[in-house]
C-alpha positions in Angstrom: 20.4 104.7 -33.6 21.8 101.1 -33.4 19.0 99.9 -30.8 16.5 100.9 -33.4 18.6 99.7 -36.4 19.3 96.7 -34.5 15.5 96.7 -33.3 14.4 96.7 -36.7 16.4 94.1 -37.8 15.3 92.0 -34.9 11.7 92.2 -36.1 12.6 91.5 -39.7 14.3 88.2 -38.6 11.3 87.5 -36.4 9.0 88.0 -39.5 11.0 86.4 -41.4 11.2 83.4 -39.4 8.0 83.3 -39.0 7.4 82.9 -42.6 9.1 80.3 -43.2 8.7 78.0 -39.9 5.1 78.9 -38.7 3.6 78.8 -42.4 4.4 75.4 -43.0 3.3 74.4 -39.4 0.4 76.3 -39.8 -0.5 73.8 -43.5 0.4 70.6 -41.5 -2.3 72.4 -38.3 -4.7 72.5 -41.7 -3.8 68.9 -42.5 -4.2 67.4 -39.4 -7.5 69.0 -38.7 -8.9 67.5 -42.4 -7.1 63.7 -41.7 -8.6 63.8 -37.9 -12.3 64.6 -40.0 -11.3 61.6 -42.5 -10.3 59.3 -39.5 -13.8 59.8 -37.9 -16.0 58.7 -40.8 -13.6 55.7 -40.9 -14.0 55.2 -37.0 -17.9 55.4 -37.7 -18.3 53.3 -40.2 -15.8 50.5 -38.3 -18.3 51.1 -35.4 -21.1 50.3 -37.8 -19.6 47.0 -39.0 -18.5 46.0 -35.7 -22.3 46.4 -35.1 -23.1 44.0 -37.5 -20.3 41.6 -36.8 -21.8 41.4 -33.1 -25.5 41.3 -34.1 -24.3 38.5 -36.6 -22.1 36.5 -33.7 -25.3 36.4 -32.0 -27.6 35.0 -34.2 -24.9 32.6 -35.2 -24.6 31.4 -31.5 -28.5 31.4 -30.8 -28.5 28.3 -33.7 -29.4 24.8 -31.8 -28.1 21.8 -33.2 -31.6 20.8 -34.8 -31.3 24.1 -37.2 -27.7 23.5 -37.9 -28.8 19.4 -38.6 -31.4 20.9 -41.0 -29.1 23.3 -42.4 -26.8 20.4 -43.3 -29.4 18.7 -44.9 -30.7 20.9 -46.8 -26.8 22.0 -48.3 -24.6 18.8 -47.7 -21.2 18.9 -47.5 -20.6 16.3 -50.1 -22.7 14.2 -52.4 -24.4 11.1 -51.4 -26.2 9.9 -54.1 -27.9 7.0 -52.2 -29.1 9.6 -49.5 -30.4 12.3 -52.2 -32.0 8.6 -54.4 -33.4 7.7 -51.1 -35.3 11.1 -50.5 -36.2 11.4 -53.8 -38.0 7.4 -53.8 -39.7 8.3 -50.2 -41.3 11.3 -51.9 -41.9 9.7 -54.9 -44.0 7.0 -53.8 -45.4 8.7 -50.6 -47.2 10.6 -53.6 -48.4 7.0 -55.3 -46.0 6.9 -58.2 -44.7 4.1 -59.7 -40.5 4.9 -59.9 -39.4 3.6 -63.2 -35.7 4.8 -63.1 -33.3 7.3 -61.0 -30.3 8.6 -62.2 -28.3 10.8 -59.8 -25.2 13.1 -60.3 -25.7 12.4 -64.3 -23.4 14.8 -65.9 -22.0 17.0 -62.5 -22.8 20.2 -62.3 -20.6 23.4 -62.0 -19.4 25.4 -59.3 -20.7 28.9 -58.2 -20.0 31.3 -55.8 -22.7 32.4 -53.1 -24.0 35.5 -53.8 -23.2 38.5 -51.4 -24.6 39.0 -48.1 -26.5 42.6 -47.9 -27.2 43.8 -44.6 -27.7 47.0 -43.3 -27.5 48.1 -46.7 -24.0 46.7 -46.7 -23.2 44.0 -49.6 -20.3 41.8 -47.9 -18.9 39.6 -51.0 -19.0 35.8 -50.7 -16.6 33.5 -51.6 -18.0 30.5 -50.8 -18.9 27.8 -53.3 -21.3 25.4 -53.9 -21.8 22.6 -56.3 -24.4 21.1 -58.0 -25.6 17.9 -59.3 -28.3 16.9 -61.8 -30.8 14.0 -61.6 -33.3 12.3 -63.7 -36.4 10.6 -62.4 -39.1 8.8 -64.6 -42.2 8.0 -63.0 -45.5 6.8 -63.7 -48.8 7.7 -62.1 -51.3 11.0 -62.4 -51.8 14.5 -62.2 -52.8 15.1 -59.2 -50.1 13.0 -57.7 -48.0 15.1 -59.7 -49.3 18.2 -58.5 -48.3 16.5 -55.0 -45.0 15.3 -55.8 -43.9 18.8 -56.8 -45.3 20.7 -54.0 -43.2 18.1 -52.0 -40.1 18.7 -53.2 -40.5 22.5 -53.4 -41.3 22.2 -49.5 -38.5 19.2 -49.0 -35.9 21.0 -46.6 -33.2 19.6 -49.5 -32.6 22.8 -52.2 -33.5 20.9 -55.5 -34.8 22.9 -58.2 -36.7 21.4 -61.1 -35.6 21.9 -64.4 -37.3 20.2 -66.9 -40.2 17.9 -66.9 -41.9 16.2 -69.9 -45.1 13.6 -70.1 -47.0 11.2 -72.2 -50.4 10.0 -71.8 -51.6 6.8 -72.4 -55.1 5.5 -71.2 -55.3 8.3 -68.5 -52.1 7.4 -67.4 -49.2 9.8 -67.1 -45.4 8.8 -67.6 -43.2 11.4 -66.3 -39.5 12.7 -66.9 -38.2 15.4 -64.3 -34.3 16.5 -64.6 -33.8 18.9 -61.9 -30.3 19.9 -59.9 -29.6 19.4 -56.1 -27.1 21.4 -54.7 -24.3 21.0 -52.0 -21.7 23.1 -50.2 
């Protein structure tokens, strides 16, 4: 009668025991499986970026120095007002106008922030900035060579965007005002 008793007893501790240390262990088993299915979506999309941030490294080292030169151009680093005057008067009178006045960096313009980057469906947030400046040219000549003079600065490798631009007419011949903004890094 004591081996069962004892027996018994044995078996009640063992289930007991069980309860309360293999439960638990059993939940943190449960756990680990659902942080182990959380750690692979993470580890696939970290395989995805680094896919893009190798794609991107080389496209960034396939630049040649001619496309970074025209890159720099096209978004200085600083102002230069007698470089941006001087592409501004080449155009001007490759286009046979007359320049009557330039005024560059009138009233500076604000800062903004690039916007994001989407690729792959992925937006990466920017924070660089870029500045602005505005200019003023008044010019004297005709239509068509306006029609020219704006095609030319649409396709000029320099980012200008035209703002406003007024005319009078006088004897067939135009006078022009065009306020625009040029933009650097």
């Amino acid at each position: 009668m004591p081996k069962i008793f004892i027996t018994i007893l044995l078996t009640i501790g063992i289930i007991i025991a069980s309860y309360f240390y293999v439960l638990p262990e059993w939940r943190t088993f449960q756990d680990s499986k659902i942080e182990i299915a959380r750690l692979q979506v993470v580890n696939e999309k970290l395989d995805h970026v680094t896919d893009i941030k190798n794609s991107l490294l080389q496209k960034s080292h396939g630049i040649t120095a001619v496309e970074l030169e025209r890159l720099d151009y096209a978004l200085p680093l600083r102002s230069n007002a007698a470089d941006f005057a001087v592409l501004v008067e080449n155009i001007v009178s490759k286009n046979g106008f007359t320049l009557r006045a330039i005024d560059v960096g009138a009233g500076e313009g604000d800062e903004k922030v690039a916007p994001p980057l989407v690729s792959a469906g992925l937006a990466i947030p920017s924070t660089k900035k870029y500045k602005s400046f505005v200019f003023s040219v008044s010019l004297t000549g005709s239509y068509e060579a306006l029609k020219n003079l704006l095609r030319d600065l649409e396709n000029s490798l320099r980012i200008i965007d035209v703002e406003i631009l007024s005319f009078t007419e006088s004897n067939k011949v135009f006078q022009f005002k065009i306020n625009g903004r040029a933009y650097q890094e």
